[in-house]
C-alpha positions in Angstrom: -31.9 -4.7 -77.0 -28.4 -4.1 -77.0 -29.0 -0.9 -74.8 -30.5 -3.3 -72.4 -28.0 -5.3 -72.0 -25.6 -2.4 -71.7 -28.0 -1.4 -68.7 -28.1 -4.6 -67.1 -24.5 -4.7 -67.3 -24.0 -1.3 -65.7 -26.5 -2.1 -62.7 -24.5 -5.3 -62.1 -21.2 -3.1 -62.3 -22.7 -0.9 -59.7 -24.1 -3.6 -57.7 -20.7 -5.3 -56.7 -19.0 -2.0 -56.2 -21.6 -1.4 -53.6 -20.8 -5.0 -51.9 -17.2 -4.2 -52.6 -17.7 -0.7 -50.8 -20.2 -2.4 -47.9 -17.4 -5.1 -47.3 -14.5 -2.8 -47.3 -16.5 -0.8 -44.4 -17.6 -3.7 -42.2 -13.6 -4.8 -42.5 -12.5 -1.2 -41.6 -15.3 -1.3 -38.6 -14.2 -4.6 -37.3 -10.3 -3.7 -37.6 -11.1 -0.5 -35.6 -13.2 -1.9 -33.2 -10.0 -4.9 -32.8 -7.8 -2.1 -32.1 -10.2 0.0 -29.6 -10.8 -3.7 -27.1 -6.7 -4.7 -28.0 -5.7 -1.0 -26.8 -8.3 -1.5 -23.8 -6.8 -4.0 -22.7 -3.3 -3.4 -23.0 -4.2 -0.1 -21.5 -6.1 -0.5 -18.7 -5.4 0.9 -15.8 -4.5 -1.3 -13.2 -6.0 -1.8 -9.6 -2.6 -1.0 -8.1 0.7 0.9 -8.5 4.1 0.1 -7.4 6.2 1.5 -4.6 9.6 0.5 -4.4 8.7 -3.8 -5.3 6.0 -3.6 -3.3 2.0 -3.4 -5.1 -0.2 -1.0 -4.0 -3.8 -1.4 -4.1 -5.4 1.7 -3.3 -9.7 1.2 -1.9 -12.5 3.2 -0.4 -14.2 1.9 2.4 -18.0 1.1 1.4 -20.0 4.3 2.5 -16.9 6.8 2.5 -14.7 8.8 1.0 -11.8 7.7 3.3 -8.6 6.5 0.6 -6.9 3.7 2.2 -4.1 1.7 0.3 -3.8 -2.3 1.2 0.2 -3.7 0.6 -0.8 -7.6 0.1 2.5 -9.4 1.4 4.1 -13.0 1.4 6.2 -14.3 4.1 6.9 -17.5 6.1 6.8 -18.4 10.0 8.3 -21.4 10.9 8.2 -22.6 7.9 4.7 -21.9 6.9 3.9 -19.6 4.3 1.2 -16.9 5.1 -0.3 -14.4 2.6 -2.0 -11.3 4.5 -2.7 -7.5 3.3 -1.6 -4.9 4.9 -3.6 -2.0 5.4 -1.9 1.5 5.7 -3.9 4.9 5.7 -1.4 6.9 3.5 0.4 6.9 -0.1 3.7 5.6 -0.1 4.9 8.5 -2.2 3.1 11.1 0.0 5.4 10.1 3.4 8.1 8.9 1.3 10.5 11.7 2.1 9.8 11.8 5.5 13.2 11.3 7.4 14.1 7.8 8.5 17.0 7.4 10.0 16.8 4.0 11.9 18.8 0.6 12.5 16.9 -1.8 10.8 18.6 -4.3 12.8 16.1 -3.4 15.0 13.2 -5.4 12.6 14.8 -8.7 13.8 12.9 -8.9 17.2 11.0 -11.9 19.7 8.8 -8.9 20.7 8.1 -5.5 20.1 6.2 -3.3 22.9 4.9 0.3 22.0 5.1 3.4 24.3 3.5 6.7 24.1 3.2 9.5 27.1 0.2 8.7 28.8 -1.3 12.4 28.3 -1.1 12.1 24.4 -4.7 11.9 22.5 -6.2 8.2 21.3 -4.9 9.2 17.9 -1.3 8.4 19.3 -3.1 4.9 20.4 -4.5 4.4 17.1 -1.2 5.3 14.6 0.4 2.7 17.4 -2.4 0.6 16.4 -2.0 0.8 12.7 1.9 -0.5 12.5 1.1 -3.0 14.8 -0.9 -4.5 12.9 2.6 -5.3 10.8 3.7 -7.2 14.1 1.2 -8.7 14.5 0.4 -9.8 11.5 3.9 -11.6 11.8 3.2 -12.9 14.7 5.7 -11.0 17.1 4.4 -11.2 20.2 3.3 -7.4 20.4 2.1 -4.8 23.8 1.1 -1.9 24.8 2.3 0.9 27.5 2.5 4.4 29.0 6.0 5.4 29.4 4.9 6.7 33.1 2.5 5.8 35.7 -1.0 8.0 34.7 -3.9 8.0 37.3 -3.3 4.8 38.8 -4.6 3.2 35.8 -3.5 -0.5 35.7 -1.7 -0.5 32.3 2.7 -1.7 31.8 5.2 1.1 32.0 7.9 0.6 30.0 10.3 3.3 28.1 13.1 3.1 25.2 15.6 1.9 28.4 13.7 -1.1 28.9 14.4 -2.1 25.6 16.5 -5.0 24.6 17.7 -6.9 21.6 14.9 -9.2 22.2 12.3 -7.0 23.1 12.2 -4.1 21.0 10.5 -1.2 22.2 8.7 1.8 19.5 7.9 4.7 21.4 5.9 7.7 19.5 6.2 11.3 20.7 4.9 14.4 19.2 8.4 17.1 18.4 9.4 19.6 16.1 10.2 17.2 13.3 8.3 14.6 11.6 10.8 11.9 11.7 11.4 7.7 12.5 14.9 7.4 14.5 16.3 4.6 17.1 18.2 4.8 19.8 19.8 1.7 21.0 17.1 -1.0 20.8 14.4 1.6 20.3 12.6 3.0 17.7 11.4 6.4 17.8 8.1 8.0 15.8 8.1 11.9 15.9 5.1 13.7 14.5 4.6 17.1 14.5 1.0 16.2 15.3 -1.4 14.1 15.2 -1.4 13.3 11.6 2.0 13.3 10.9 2.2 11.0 13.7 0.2 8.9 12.0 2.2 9.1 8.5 5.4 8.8 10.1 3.9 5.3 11.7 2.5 4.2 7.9 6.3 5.2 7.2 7.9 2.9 9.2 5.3 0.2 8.1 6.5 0.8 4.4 10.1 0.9 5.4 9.3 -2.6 7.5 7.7 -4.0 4.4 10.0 -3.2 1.8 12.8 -5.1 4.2 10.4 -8.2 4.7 10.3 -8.8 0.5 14.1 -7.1 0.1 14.7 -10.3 2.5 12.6 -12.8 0.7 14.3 -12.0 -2.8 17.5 -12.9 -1.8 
């Protein structure tokens, strides 16, 4: 009888350590499991990265493979406030050492018409495109020229001397350099081709952007 007892006793013994053990492991589970969603969460990457203040959220058009990176951007005309994105086709850090030696005086403008030579590819007309976007975005009443007559086509002809401190003018060349100068009232893209033409104009966008928040900070 007593050996019974001693048996039943033993059992129960056994039987609580096991609850004792099961409990200990679903605690140890849960507190893991915590610690896996808190250190998800804390981190996750985000959708964007930062470039000099500015947040950049970097997408793939549906269908594609083409990277492009959209700069979402606050600002106020006339006193309304306007929240737009602002699409550019390069990494900031990719052009980011591309010289840029401008007057950025020159951002402060009633109008801003941009000038290529007349013989350069459509990809000159599309990086001219792109920052203007920027302008017009802003709402600076923004054009488009040949910097001579071509072929009798009916289109304005304007250079960097018809520039003004009203009227800028942003003329984009092909050189030796990849570069973003001015002159004057003008500004001047340089690529060494096509494609640095067009990073040197998503430059100048970054460069334009980074002075529009600069601005509204202070």
């Amino acid at each position: 009888m007593e050996e019974h007892k001693e048996n039943e006793v033993k059992e129960a013994n056994q039987n609580r350590n096991i609850e004792r053990q099961s409990i200990t492991l679903v605690i140890i589970m849960m507190l893991a499991l915590a610690s896996f969603v808190g250190a998800y969460f804390i981190f996750k990457p985000k959708p964007y990265f930062e470039y000099r203040n500015l947040k950049v959220y970097p997408f793939k058009l549906e269908n594609t493979n083409m990277l492009f990176y959209s700069i979402p951007l606050d600002f106020e005309v006339n006193g309304q406030a306007f929240q737009k994105n602002i699409v550019i086709r390069n990494n900031p850090y990719d052009i980011e050492n591309i010289s840029y030696e401008m007057n950025e005086s020159l951002f402060i403008m009633g109008g801003i018409g941009f000038t290529m030579n007349a013989t350069l590819s459509t990809r000159a007309l599309i990086a001219a495109q792109e920052i203007s976007k920027l302008s017009q975005t802003l709402q600076i009443p923004t054009f488009f020229g040949v910097t001579e007559q071509f072929e009798d086509r009916e289109v304005d002809v304007f250079d960097c001397i018809n520039a003004t401190s009203i009227k800028r003018v942003a003329r984009l060349e092909l050189g030796n350099e990849t570069k973003i100068t001015s002159e004057n009232n003008c500004i001047i893209i340089t690529g060494e081709d096509y494609d640095h033409l067009m990073m040197a104009s998503d430059k100048l966008a970054v460069e334009w952007l980074k002075k529009i928040v600069k601005n509204e900070a202070s």
